[in-house]
ROKEFI-380029 format. One record per residue (C-alpha): residue number from 1; residue in three letters; chain; x negated, y negated, z negated. Coordinates in pm, 1 decimal, decimal comma, always signed. Each point is the difference from the previous one (the first is absolute). Layout:
N
rec guvex = NUM&marvex = ALA&zapa = A&px = X&py = Y&pz = Z
...
//
This chain:
176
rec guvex = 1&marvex = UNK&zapa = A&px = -2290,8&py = -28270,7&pz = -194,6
rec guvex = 2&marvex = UNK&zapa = A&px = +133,1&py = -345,1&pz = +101,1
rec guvex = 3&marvex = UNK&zapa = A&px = -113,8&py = -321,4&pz = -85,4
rec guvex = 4&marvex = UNK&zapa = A&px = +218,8&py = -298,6&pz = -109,0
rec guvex = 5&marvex = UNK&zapa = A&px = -168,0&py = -347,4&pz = +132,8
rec guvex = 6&marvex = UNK&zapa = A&px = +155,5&py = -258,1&pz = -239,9
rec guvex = 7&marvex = UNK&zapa = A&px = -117,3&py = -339,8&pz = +241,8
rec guvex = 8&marvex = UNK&zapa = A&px = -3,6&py = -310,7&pz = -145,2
rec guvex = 9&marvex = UNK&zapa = A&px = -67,9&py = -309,7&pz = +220,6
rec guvex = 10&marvex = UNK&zapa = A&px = +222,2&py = -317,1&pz = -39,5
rec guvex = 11&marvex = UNK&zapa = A&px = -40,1&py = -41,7&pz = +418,6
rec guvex = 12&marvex = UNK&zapa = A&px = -50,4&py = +354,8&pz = +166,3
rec guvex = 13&marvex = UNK&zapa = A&px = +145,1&py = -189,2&pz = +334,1
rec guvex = 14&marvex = UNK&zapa = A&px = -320,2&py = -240,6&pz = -8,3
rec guvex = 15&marvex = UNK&zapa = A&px = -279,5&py = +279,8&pz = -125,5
rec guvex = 16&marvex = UNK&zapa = A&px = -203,6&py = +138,0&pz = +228,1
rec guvex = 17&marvex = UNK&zapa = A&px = -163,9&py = +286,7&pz = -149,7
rec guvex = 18&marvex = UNK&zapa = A&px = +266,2&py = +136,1&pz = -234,6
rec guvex = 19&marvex = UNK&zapa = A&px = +251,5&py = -62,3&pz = +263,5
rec guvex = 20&marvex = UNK&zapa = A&px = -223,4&py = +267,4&pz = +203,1
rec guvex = 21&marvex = UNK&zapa = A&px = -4,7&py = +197,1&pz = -307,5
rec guvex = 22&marvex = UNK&zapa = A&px = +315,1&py = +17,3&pz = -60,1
rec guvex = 23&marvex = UNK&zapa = A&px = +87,3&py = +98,7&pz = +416,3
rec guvex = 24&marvex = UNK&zapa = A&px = -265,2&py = +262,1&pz = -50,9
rec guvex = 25&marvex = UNK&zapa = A&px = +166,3&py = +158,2&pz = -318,5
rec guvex = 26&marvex = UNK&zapa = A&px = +374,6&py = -6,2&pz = +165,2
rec guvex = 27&marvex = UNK&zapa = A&px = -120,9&py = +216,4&pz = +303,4
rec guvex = 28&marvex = UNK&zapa = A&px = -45,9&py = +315,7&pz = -280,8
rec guvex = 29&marvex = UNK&zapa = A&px = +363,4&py = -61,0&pz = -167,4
rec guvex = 30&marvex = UNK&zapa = A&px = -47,4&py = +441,3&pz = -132,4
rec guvex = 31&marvex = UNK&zapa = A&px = -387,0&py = -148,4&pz = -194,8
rec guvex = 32&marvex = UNK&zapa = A&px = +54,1&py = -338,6&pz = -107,5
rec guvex = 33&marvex = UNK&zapa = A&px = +307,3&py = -241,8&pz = -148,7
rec guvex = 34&marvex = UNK&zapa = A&px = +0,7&py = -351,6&pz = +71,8
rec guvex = 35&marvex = UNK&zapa = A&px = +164,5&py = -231,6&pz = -233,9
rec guvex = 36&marvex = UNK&zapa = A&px = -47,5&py = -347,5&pz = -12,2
rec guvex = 37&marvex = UNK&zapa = A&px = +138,5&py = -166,0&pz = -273,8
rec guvex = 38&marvex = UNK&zapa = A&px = -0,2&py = -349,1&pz = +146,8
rec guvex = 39&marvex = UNK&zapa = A&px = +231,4&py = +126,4&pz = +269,1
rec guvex = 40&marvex = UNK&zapa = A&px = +188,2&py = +194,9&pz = -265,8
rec guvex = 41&marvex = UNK&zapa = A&px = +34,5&py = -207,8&pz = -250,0
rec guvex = 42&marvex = UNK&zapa = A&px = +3,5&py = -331,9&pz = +93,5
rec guvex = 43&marvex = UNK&zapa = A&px = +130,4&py = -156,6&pz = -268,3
rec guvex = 44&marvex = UNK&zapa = A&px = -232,0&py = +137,8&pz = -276,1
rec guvex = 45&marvex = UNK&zapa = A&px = +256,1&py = +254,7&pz = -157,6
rec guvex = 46&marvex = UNK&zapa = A&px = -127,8&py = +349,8&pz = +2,7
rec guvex = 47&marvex = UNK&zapa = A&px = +209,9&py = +285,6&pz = -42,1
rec guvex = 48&marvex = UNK&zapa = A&px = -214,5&py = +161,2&pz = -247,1
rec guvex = 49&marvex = UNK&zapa = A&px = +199,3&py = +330,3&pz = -36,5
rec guvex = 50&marvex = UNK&zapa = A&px = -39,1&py = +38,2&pz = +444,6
rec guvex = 51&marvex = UNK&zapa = A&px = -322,8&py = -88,3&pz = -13,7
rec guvex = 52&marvex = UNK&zapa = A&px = -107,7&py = +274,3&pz = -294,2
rec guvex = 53&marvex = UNK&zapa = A&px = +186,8&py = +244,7&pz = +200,9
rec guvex = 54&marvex = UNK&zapa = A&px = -182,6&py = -66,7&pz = +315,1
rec guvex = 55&marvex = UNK&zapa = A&px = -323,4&py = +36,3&pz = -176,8
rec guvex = 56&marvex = UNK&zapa = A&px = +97,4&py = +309,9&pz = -149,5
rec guvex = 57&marvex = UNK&zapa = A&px = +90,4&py = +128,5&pz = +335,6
rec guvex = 58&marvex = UNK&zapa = A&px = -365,2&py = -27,1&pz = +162,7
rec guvex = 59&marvex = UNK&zapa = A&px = -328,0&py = +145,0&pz = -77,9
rec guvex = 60&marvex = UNK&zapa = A&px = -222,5&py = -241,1&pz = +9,7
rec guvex = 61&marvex = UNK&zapa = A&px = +20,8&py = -418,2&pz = -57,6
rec guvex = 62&marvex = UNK&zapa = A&px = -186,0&py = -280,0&pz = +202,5
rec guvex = 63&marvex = UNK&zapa = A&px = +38,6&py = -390,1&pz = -85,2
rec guvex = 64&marvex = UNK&zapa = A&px = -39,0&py = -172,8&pz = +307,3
rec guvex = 65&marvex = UNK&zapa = A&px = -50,7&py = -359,5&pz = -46,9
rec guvex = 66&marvex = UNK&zapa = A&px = -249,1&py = -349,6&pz = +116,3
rec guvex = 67&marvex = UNK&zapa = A&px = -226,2&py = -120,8&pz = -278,0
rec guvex = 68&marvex = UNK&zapa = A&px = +245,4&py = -284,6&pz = -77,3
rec guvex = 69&marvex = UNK&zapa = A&px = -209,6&py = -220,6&pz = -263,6
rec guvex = 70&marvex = UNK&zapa = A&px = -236,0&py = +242,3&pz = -63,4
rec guvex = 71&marvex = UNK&zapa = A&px = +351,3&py = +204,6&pz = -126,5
rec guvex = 72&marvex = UNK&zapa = A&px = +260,8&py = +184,4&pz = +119,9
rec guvex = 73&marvex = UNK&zapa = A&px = +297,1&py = -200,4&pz = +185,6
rec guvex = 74&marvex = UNK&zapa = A&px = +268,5&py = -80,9&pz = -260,1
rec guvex = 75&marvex = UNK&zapa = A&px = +226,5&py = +231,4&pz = +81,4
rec guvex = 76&marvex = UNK&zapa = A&px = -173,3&py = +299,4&pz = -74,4
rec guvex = 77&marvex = UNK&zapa = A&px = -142,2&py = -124,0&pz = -306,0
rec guvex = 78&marvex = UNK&zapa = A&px = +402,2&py = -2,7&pz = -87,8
rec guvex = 79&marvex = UNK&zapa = A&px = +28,4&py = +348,5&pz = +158,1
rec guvex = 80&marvex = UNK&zapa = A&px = -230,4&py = +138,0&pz = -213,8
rec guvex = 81&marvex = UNK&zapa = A&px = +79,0&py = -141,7&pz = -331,4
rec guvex = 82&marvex = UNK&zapa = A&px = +366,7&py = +76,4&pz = +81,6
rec guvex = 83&marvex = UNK&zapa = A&px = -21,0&py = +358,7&pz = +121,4
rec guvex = 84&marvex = UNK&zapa = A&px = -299,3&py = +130,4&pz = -209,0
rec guvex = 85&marvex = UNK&zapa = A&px = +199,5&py = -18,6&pz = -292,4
rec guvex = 86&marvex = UNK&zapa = A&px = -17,4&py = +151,2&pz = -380,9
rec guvex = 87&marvex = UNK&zapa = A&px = +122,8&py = +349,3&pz = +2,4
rec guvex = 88&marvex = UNK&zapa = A&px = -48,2&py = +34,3&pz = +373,6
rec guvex = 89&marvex = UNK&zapa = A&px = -361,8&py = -70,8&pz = +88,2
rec guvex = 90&marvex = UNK&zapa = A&px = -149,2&py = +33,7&pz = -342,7
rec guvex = 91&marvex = UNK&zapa = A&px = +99,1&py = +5,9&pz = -369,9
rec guvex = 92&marvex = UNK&zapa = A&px = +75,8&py = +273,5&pz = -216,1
rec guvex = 93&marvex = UNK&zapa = A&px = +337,7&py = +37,0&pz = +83,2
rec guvex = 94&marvex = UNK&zapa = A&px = -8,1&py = +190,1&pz = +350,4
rec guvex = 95&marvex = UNK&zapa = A&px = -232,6&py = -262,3&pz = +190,3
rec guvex = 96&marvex = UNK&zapa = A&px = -138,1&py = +237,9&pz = +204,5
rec guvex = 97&marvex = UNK&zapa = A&px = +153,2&py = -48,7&pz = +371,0
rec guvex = 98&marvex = UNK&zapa = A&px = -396,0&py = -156,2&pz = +118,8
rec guvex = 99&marvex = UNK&zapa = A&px = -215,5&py = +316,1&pz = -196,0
rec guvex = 100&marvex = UNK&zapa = A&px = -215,5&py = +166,0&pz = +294,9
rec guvex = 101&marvex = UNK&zapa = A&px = +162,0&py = -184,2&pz = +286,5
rec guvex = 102&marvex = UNK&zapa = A&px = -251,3&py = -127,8&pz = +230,9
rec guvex = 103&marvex = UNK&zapa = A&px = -13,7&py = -343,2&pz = +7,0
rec guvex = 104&marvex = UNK&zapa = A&px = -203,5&py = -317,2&pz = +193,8
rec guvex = 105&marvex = UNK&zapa = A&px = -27,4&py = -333,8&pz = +177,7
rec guvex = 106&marvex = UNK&zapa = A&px = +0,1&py = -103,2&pz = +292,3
rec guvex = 107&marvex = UNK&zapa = A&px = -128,8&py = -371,7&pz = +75,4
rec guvex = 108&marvex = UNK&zapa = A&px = -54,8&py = -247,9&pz = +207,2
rec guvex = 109&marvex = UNK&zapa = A&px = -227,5&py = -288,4&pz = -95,9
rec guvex = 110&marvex = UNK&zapa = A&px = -7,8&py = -331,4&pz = +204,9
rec guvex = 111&marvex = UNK&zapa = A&px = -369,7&py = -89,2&pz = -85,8
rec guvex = 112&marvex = UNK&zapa = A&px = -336,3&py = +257,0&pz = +115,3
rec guvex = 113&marvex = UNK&zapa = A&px = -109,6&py = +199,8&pz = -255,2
rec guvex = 114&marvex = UNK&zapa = A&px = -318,4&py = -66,1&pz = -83,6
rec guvex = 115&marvex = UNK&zapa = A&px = +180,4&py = -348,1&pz = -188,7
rec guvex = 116&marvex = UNK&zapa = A&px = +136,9&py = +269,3&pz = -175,0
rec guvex = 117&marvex = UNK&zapa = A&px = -308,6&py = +77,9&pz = -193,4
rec guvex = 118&marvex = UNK&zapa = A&px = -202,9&py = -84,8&pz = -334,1
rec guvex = 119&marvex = UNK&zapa = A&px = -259,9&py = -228,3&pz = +200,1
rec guvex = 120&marvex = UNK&zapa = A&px = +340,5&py = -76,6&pz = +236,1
rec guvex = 121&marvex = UNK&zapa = A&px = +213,6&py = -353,6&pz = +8,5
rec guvex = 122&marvex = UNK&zapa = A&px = +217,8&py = +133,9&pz = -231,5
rec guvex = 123&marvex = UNK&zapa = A&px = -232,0&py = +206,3&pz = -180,6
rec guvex = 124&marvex = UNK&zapa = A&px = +243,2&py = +291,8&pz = -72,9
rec guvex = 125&marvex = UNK&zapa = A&px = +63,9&py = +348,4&pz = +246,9
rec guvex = 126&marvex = UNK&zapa = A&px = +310,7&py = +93,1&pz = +63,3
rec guvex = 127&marvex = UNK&zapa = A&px = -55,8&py = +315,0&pz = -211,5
rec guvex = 128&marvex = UNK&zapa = A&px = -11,1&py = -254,5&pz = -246,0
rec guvex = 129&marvex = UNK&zapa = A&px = +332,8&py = -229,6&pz = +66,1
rec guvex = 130&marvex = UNK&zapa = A&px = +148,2&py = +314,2&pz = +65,9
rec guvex = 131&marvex = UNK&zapa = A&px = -49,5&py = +160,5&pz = -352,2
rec guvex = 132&marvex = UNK&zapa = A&px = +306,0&py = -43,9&pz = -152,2
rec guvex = 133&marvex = UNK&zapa = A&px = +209,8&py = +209,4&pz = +259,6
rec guvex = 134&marvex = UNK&zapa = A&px = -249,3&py = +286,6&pz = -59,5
rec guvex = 135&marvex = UNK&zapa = A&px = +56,5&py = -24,7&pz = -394,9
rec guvex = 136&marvex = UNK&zapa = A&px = +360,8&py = -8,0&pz = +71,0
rec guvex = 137&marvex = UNK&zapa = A&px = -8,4&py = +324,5&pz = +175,6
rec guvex = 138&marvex = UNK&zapa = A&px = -240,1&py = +152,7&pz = -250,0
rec guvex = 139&marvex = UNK&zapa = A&px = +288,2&py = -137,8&pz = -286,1
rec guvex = 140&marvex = UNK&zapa = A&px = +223,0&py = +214,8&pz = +193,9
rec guvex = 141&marvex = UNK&zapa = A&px = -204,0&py = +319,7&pz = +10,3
rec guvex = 142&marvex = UNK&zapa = A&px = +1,5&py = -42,3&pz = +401,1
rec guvex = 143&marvex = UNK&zapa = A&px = -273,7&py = +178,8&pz = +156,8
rec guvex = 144&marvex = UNK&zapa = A&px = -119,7&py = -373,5&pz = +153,5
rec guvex = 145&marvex = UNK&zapa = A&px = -216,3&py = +23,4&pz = +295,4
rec guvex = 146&marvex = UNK&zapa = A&px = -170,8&py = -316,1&pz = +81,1
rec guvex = 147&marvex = UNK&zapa = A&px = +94,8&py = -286,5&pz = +276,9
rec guvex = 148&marvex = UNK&zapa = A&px = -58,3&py = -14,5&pz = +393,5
rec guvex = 149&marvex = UNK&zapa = A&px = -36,0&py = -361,0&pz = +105,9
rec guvex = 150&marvex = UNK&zapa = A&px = -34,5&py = -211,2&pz = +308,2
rec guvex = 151&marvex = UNK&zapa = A&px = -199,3&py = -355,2&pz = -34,0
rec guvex = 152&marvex = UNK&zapa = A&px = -12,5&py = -318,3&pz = +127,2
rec guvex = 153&marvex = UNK&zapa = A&px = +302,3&py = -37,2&pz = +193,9
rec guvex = 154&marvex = UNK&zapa = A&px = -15,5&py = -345,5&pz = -35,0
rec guvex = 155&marvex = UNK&zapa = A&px = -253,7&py = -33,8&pz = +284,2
rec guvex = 156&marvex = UNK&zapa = A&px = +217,7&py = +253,6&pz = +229,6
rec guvex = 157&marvex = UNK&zapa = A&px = -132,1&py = +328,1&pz = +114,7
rec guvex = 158&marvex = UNK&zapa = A&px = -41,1&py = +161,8&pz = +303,1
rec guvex = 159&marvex = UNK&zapa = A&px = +308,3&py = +240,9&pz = +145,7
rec guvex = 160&marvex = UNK&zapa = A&px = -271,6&py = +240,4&pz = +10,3
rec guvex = 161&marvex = UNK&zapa = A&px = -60,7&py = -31,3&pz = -392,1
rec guvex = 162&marvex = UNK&zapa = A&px = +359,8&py = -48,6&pz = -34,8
rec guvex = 163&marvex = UNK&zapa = A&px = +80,2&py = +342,1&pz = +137,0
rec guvex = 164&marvex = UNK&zapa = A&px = -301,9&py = +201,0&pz = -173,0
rec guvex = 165&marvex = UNK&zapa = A&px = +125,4&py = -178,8&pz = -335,1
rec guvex = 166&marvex = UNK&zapa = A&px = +339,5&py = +195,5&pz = +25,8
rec guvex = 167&marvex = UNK&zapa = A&px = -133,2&py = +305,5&pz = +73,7
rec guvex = 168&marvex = UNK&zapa = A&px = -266,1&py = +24,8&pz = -288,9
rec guvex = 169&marvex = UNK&zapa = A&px = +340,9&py = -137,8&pz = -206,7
rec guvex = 170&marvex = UNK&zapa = A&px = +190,5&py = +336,8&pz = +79,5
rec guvex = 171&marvex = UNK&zapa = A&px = -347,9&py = +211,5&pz = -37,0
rec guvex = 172&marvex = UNK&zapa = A&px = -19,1&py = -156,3&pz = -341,5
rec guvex = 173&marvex = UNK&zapa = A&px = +378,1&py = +100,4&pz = -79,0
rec guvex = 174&marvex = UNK&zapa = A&px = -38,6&py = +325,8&pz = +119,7
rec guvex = 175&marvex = UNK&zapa = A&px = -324,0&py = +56,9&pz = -208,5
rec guvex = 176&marvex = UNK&zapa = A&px = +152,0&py = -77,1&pz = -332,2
//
């Protein structure tokens, strides 16, 4: 089974931990694809027809992004309303290329998580902001699997923490 990554962070060069993520992932090319569509697409204009393809071609699916305004970064928010499209992902006419595939997040969020609580600064979890990628999924009939994230890397984190954080990332993948 192999794993497509789709990695979506507007500055990999300046991230820290999905930087390390990413390194980590490209040392098992035969598990896991890498594909970052900020590197990829730079402009914004996805080849939705390649990028259906690719998906069909893997197993299982991982979104790999920052919380970017409590969001996704822009470009997969594009990504996904482009390639998740009527009569591929869903609908009655053949929308069926996400039914049972294996499906999750992976996340990194800048601030610690317990401000990502009900009694929290921002008084929502991440479960919570996070919702809508889940329903997506279950719109799809993907077998969705839940999120692995790493907070408050807005405060830095130890290379200790940095390194355990990428290994519990590819135990999570390869527990789907």
């Amino acid at each position: 089974m192999k794993t497509l990554i789709i990695v979506s962070h507007p500055s990999i060069e300046k991230s820290v931990i999905n930087k390390r993520w990413v390194e980590e992932l490209k040392k098992y090319p035969e598990k896991y694809t890498v594909h970052e569509l900020y590197k990829i697409y730079p402009d914004g204009n996805i080849d939705v027809e390649k990028e259906q393809k690719l998906i069909e071609s893997h197993d299982n699916l991982i979104l790999q992004f920052p919380i970017y305004w409590f969001n996704c970064p822009p470009i997969l928010k594009k990504w996904l309303d482009d390639v998740f499209a009527y009569g591929w992902a869903y609908g009655s006419n053949g929308g069926d290329k996400l039914k049972n595939r294996k499906a999750a997040l992976v996340v990194s969020a800048g601030i610690e998580k317990e401000d990502y609580s009900e009694e929290g600064r921002y008084r929502y979890t991440l479960e919570h902001l996070l919702s809508p990628f889940e329903t997506t999924f279950l719109y799809c009939n993907a077998d969705y699997r839940s999120f692995f994230a790493f907070y408050g890397t807005e405060n830095g984190r130890s290379a200790n923490e940095l390194e355990k954080s990428a290994q519990d990332y590819l135990n999570f993948v390869d527990n789907l």
